[in-house]
C-alpha positions in Angstrom: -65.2 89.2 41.7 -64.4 89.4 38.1 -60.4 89.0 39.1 -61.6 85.3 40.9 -63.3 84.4 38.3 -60.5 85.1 35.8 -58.2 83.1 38.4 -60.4 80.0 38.7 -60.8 79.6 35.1 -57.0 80.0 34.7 -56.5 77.5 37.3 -58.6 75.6 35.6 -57.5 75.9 32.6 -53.6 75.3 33.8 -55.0 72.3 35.8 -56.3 70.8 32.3 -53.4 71.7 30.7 -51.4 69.6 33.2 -53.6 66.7 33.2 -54.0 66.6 29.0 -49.5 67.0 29.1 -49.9 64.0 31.9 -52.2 61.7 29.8 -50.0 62.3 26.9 -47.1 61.2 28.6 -48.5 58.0 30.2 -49.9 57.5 26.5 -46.4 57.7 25.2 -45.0 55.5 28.3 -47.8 53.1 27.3 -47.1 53.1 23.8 -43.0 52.4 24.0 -43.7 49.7 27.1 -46.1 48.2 24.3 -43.5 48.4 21.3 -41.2 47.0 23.7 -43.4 44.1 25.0 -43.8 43.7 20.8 -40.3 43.4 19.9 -39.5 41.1 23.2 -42.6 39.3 22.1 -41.0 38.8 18.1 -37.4 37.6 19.8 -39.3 35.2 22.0 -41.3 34.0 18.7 -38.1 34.1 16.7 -36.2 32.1 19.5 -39.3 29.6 20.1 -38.7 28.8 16.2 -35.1 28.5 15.7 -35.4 26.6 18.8 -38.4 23.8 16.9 -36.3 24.4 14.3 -33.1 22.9 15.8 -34.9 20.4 17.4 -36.1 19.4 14.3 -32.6 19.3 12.8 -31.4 17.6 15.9 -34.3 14.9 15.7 -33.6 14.3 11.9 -29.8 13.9 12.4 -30.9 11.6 15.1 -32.7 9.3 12.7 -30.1 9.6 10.1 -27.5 8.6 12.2 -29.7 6.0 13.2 -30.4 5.0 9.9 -26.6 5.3 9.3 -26.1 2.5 12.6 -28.6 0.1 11.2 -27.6 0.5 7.3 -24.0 1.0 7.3 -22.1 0.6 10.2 -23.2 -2.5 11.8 -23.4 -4.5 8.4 -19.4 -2.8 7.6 -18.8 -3.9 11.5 -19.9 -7.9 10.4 -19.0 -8.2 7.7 -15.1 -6.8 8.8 -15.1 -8.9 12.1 -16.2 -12.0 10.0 -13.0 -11.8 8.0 -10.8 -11.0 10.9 -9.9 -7.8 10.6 -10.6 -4.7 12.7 -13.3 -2.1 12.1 -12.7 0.8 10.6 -12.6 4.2 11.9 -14.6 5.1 8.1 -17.8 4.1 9.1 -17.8 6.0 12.3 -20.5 9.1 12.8 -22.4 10.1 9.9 -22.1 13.8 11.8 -19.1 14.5 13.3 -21.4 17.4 15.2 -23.3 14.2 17.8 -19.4 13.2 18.4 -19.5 13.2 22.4 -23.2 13.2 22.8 -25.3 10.9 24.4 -27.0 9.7 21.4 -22.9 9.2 20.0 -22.2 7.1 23.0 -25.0 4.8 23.0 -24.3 4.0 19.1 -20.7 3.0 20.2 -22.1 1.1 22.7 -24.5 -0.7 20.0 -21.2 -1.6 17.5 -19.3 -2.7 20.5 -21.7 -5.2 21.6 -22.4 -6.6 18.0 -18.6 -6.8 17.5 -18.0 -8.7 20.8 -21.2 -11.0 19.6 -19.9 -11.1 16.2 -16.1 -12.2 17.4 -17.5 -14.5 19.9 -19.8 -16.7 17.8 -16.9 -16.8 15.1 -14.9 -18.1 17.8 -17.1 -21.0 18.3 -17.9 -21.3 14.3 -14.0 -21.1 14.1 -13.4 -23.9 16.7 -16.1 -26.1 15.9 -15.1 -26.4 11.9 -11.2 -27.0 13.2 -12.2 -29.6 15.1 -14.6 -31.3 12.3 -12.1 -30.9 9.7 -9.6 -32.2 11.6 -10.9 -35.4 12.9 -12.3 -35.8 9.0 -8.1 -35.3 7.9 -7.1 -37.4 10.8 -9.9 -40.1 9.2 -8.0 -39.7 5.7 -5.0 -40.2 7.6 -5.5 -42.9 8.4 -7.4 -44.7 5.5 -4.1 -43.8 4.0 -2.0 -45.5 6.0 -4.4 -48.5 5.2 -3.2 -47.9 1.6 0.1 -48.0 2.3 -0.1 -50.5 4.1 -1.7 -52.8 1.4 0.7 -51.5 -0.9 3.5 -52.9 1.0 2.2 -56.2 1.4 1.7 -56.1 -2.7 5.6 -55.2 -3.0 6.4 -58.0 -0.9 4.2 -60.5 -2.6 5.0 -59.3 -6.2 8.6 -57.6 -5.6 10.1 -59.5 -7.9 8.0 -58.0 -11.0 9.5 -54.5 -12.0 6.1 -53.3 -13.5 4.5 -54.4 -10.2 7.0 -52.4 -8.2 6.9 -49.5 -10.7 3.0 -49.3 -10.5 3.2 -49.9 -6.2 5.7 -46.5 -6.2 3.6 -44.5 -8.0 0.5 -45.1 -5.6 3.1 -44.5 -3.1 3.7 -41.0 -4.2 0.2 -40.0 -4.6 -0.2 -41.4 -1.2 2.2 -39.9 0.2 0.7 -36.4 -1.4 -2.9 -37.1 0.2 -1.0 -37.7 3.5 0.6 -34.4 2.8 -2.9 -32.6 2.4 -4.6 -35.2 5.4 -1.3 -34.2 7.7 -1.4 -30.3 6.9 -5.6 -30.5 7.6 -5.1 -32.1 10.8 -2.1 -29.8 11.9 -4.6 -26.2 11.0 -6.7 -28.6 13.4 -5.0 -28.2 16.0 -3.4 -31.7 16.5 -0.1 -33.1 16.5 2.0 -34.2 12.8 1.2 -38.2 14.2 4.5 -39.3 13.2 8.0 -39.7 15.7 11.2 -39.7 14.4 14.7 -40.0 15.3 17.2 -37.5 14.8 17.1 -36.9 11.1 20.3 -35.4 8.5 18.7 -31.9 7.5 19.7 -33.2 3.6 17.1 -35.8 4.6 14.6 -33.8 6.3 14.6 -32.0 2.6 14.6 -35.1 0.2 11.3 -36.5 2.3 9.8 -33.2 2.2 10.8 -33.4 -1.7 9.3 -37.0 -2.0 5.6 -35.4 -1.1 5.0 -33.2 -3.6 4.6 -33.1 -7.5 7.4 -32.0 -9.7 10.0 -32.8 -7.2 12.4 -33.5 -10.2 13.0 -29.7 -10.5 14.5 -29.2 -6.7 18.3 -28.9 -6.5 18.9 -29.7 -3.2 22.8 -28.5 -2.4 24.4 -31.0 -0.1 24.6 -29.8 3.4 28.7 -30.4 3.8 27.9 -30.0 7.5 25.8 -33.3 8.2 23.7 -31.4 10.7 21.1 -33.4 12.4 17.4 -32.5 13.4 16.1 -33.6 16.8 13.3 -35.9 16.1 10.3 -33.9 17.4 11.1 -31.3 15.2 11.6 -33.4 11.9 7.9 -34.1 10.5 6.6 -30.3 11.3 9.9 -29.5 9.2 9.5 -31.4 6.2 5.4 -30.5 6.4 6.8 -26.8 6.5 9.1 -27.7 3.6 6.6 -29.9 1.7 4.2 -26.2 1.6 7.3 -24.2 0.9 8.6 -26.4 -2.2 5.2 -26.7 -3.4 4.4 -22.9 -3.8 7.9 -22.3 -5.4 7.3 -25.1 -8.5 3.7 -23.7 -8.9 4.4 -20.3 -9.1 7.5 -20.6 -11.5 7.5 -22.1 -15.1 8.3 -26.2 -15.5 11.0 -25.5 -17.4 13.1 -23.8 -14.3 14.7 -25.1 -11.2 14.4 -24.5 -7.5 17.5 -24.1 -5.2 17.5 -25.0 -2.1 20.6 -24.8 -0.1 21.9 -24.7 3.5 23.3 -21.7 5.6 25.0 -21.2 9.1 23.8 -18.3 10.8 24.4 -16.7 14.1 21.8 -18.5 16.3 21.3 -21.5 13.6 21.0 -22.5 10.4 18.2 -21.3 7.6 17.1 -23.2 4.4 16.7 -21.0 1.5 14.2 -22.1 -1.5 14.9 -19.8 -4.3 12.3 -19.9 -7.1 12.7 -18.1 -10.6 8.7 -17.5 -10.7 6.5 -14.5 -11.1 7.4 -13.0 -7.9 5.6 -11.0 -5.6 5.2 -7.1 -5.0 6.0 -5.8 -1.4 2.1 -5.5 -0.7 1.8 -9.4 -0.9 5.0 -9.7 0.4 4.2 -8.1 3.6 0.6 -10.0 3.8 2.0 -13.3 3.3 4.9 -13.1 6.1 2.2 -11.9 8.3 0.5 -15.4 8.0 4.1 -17.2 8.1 4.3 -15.6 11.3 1.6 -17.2 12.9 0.3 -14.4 14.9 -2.7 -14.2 12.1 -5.3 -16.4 13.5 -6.2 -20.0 11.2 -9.6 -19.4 9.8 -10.8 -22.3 7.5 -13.8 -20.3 6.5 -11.3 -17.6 4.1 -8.8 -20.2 2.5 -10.8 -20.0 -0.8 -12.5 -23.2 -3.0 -10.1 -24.9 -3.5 -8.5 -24.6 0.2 -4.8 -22.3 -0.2 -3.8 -23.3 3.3 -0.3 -23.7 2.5 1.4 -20.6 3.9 -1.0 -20.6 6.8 -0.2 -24.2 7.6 3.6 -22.8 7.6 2.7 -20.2 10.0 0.6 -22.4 12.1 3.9 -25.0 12.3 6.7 -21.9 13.1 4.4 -20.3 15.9 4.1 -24.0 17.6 7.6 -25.2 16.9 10.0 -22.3 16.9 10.7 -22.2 13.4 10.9 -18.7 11.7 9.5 -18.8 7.8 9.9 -15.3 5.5 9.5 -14.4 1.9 11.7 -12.0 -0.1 12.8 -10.8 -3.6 15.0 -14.3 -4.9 18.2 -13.5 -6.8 16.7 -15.8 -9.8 13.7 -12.8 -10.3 11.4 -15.4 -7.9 10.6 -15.6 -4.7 13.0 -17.1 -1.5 11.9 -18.3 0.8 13.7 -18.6 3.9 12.9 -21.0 6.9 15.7 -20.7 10.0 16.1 -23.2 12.5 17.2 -22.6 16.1 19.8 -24.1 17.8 18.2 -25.9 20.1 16.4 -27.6 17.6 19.3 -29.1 16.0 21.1 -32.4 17.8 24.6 -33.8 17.9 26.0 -35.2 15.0 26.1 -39.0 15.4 30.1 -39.2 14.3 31.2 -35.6 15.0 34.8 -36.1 14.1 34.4 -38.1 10.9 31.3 -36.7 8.6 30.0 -39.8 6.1 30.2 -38.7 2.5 27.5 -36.9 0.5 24.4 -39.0 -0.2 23.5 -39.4 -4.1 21.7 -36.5 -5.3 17.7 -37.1 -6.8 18.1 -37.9 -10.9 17.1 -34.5 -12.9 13.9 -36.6 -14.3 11.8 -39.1 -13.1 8.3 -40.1 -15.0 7.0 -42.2 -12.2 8.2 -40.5 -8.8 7.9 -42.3 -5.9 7.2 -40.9 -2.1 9.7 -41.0 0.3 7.9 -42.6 3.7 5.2 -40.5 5.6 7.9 -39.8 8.0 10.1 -38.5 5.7 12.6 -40.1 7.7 15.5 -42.1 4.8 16.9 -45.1 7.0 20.3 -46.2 6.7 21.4 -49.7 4.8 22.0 -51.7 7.8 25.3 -53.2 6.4 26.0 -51.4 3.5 29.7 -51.3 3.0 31.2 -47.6 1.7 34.5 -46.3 0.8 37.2 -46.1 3.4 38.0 -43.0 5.4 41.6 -42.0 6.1 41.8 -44.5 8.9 41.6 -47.3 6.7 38.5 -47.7 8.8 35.0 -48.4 5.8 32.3 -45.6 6.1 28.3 -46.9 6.5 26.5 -44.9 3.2 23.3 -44.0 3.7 20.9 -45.6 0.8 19.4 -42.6 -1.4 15.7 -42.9 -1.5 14.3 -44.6 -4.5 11.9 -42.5 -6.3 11.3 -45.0 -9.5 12.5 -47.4 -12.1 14.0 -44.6 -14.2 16.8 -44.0 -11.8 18.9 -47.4 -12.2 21.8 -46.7 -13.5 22.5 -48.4 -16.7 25.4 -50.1 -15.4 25.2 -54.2 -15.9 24.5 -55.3 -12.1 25.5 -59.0 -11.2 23.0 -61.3 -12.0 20.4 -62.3 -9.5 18.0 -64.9 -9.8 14.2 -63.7 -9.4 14.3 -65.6 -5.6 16.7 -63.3 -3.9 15.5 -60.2 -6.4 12.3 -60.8 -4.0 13.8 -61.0 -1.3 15.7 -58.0 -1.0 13.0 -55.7 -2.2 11.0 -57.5 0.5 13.8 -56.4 2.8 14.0 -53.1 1.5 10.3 -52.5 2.2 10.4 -53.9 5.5 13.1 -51.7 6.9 11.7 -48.4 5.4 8.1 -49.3 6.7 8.9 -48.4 10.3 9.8 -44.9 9.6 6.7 -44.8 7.5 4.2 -45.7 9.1 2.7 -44.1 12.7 2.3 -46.8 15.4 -0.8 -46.3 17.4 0.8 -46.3 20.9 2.3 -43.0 20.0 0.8 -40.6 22.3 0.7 -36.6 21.5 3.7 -35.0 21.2 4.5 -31.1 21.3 
């Protein structure tokens, strides 16, 4: 009895023993599973916050690249596009990070569109002020043809008065300036030079582009021993060209020096050279300003400064339409050359190829009152004008040097001529040279 009893409580006891070691380990079990569920529960926590946290870095980056959009790209993107250039790669993402992303692709999207706006309403800005300032300039134009006009009819009625004359020649050359500035406005317009000629000496073509400009005094033209000829659609966008060309070289070089211009045969050609002994130019404005000459840089009216500089561009403008080719380079004289070639094509037959005339009288080296050549810069020939003899026996026609002003008669004793037939052949002289000059109003556009 005893030995049961001593049996059941060790059972028992065993059996406790066993259930207090099982609760223990479902205790410990209970307690890792719970310092596990803690520590998964701190990485959650930890992720959940970097996570808010990133978002939050993400949604600020967004609004600063935003802000950047707004504040900095699209005003860089105008205000670039308004002067004609292309935008910059600088003001691209604030964070290089969003490059790719969605938020990246819909800014692009944003610049694009402004920059298509932006070129698109400078097209029609562009287009609208050509076409204003050029019919204004093709207004002027034609006032001043009016002037000349009246101006001839006072040389004809009062020819026979030197002052007279001398005063009507040097409202000739200013006229023949503001038709310069008129043409040149009308030509960055879009239209045609309004003036035909006939096939025209290139020594010619050089002495009317000469006659429109101040200082003209200080060109030394070297005679062109070849008597080539210019076909006359080319010849008044030539001497315009020229006019800009000899212009910049006596502004930009000191009164006291000359500028060259001579002649030379080239492979598919000829070039005129204007060498300047100026200030010059460094290879940086070098390589702008033969950009414009080449007229791939489009004409905006809106950038030529107050007062207007279109010179250069109006160069550019005439080579891209007319086939010329216009550069600037490092002169020998310290300056600036400028070099203008002519094709070819451009150039006609000469009108006696077998027997050249003989070189034309050079312009005096000073003049006070210089006088324009015609609008047309076209210098006619005397109609009778009797010249030495050639080797044939046979007398050569000279072609009458341009007057320019009183200054440039010769101090030679001329036969006397009573005042009646002084009259008269100024009145002649005037009437011949007025056709060249002045555009008749059946002349339709020309190319």
């Amino acid at each position: 009895m005893l030995d049961v009893r001593q049996s059941l409580a060790a059972l028992i006891l065993g059996a406790s023993l066993l259930l207090l070691l099982g609760m223990m380990l479902f205790l410990y079990r209970s307690r890792q599973a719970a310092r596990r569920g803690l520590t998964a529960a701190r990485r959650d926590a930890e992720r959940a916050t970097r996570f808010a946290e990133n978002a939050a870095a993400h949604a600020r980056r967004l609004e600063e690249e935003t802000r950047h959009l707004a504040e900095v790209r699209l005003p860089a993107a105008v205000d670039l596009l308004a002067r004609s250039r292309t935008m910059s790669r600088q003001h691209g993402l604030l964070h290089p990070e969003l490059e790719g992303t969605g938020a990246a692709v819909h800014h692009e999207a944003v610049v694009g569109l402004l920059g298509e706006a932006v070129r698109l309403t400078h097209a029609r800005v562009s287009a609208s002020a050509k076409a204003t300032v050029s019919a204004a300039a093709s207004l002027m134009q034609g006032l001043a043809n009016q002037q000349y006009e009246q101006t001839h009819a006072l040389a004809q009625r009062f020819g026979d008065d030197t002052d007279v004359l001398e005063q009507v020649l040097r409202v000739q050359h200013a006229n023949a300036q503001l038709l310069r500035r008129c043409q040149g406005l009308a030509m960055l317009g879009g239209t045609w030079p309004g003036q035909l000629n006939e096939d025209t000496l290139l020594y010619d073509v050089v002495r009317g582009a000469m006659s429109r400009i101040e200082g003209h005094e200080r060109v030394q033209v070297q005679f062109d021993q070849g008597r080539r000829m210019l076909r006359g659609q080319y010849v008044e966008p030539l001497v315009a060209a020229l006019a800009e060309l000899l212009a910049n070289a006596l502004a930009l070089s000191h009164p006291g020096t000359q500028v060259r211009v001579n002649f030379e045969n080239v492979h598919n050609g000829i070039v005129i050279t204007i060498d300047d002994a100026g200030i010059g130019l460094n290879p940086h404005q070098r390589g702008e300003y033969n950009a414009i000459l080449s007229g791939r840089t489009p004409v905006d009216l809106s950038t030529m400064g107050n007062p207007p500089r279109f010179g250069l561009p109006l160069v550019g403008v005439i080579c891209a339409r007319y086939g010329f080719q216009a550069t600037l380079d490092r002169s020998p004289y310290q300056g600036v050359r400028a070099v203008l070639g002519i094709p070819t094509n451009h150039l006609a037959p000469p009108a006696h190829p077998g027997r050249p005339g003989p070189e034309p009288a050079p312009l005096p080296p000073h003049q006070e009152a210089p006088a324009p050549a015609s609008p047309s810069a076209h210098v006619p020939e005397a109609a009778s004008a009797p010249g030495a003899a050639d080797e044939g026996g046979l007398p050569q026609r000279r072609r009458l040097r341009q007057i320019t002003s009183l200054n440039e008669i010769p101090n030679v004793a001329p036969p006397p001529l009573d005042p009646q037939t002084a009259a008269s052949r100024i009145a002649q002289w005037w009437s011949g040279t007025s056709e060249g000059r002045t555009p008749t109003p059946e002349e339709g556009h020309h190319p």
